[in-house]
C-alpha positions as CSV (number, residue, x, y, z in Angstrom):
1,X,0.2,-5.2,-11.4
2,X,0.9,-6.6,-7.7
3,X,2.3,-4.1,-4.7
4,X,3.3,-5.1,-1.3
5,X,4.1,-1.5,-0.4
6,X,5.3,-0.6,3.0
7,X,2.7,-0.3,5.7
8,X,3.1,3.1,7.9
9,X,5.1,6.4,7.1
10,X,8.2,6.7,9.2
11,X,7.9,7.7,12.8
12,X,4.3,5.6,13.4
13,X,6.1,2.0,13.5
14,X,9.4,1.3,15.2
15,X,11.9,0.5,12.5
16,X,12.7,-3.2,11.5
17,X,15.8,-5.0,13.7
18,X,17.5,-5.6,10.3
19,X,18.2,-2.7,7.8
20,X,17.1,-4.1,4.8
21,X,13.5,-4.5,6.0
22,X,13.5,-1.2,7.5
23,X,11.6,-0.3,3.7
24,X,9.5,-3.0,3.6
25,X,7.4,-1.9,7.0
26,X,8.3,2.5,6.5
27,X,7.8,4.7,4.1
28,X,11.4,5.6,3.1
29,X,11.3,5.1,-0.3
30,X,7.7,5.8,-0.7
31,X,3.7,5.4,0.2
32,X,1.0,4.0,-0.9
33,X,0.3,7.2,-2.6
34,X,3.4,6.8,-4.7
35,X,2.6,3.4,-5.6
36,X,-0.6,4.3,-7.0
37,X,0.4,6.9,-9.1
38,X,3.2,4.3,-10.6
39,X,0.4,1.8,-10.8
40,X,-1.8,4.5,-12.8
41,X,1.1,5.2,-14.9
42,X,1.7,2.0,-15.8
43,X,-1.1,0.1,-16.4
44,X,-2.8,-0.6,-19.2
45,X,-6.7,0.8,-20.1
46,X,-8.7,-1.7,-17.7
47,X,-5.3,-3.4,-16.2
48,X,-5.6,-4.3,-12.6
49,X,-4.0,-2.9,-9.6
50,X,-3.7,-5.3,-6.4
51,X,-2.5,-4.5,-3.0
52,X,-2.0,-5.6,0.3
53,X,-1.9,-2.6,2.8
54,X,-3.2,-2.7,6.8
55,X,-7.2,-2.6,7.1
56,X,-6.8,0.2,9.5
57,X,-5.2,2.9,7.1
58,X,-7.6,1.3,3.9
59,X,-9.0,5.6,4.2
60,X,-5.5,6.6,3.5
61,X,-5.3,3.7,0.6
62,X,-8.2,4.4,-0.6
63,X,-7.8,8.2,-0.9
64,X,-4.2,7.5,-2.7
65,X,-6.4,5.4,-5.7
66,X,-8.7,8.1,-6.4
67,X,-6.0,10.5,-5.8
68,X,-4.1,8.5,-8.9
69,X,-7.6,7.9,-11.0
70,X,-7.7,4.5,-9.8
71,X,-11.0,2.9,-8.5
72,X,-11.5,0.3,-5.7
73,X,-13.2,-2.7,-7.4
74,X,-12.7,-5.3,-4.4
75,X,-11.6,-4.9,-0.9
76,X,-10.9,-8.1,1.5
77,X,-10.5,-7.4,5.0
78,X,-8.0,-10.2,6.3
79,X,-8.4,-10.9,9.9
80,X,-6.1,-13.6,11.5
81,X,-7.1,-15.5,14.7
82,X,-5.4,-15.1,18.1
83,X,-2.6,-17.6,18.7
């Protein structure tokens, strides 16, 4: 199972200039937390779970799998250059 879920809960981020992305960077129609759990529910015994999610709330992703029963297998921290 693959999950691009939004990145910060509403109120951290300045909302998106175009309505329809306004979900894709806030929380409005869930977290990561929620994601998880749907991800725990779902999958089957020793499915995967993948998901990209900012390196600088990966505490607050991390508590959401173990929240759900997941476990963290693999983590890769994606750093892009300047310019």
């Amino acid at each position: 199972m693959l999950g691009t879920p939004p990145y910060w809960p509403e109120g951290q981020r300045l909302a998106a200039a175009h309505p329809q992305s306004v979900p894709a960077r806030l929380e409005v129609r869930g977290s990561i937390a929620d994601y998880a759990l749907a991800a725990a529910r779902l999958l089957a015994p020793g499915g995967l779970f993948a998901c990209v999610f900012p390196n600088d709330q990966r505490d607050r992703a991390l508590a959401a799998l173990a929240a759900a029963g997941l476990l963290c297998l693999h983590r890769r921290e994606i750093v892009f250059k300047a310019g």
